[in-house]
Residue, then its C-alpha position, 0 to 999 in steps of 0.5 A: x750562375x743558374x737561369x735566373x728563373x731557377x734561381x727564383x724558385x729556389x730563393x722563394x723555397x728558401x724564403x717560404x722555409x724561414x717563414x718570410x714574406x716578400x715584404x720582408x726580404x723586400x725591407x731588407x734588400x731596400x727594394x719594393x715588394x713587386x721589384x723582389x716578386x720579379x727576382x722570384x719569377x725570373x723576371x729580372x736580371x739578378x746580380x751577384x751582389x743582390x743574390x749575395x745579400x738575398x742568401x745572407x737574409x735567408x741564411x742559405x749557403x750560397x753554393x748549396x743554392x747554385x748546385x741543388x737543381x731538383x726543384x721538385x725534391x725541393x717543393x717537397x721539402x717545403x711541403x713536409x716541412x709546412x706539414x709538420x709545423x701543421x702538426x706540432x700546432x695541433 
């Protein structure tokens, strides 16, 4: 598995593209919001179990989440993404 850190950021772009809060993925992991936050910033060891479950939830393949390592392309991604459901509202 990658740095956790990298992990996390690619978990919160997932997350961020569902639509899902921490609160959300937190409920259904049976963990506080805070214990999930320190997932998303690296801050805690994550086991393969709980990432497991995480892509589950999020519906995320769990090796297209180990190879893809741009996280700039995907920052991108959630921008545009957040930008056209900007537009289809207006």
């Amino acid at each position: 598995m990658k740095k956790t850190f990298e992990l996390g950021k690619k978990i919160r772009i997932a997350r961020l593209l569902r639509g899902y809060s921490q609160d959300n993925i937190a409920n259904e992991l049976g963990i506080k919001q805070q214990t999930y936050q320190l997932i998303e910033n690296g801050e805690t060891t994550l086991s393969e179990e709980r990432f497991e479950k995480i892509c589950t939830i999020l519906k995320m393949d769990i090796e297209f989440v180990r190879v893809v390592d741009d996280i700039d392309l995907l920052s991108n991604v959630v921008v545009t993404y957040v930008k056209s459901k900007i537009n289809i509202k207006n």
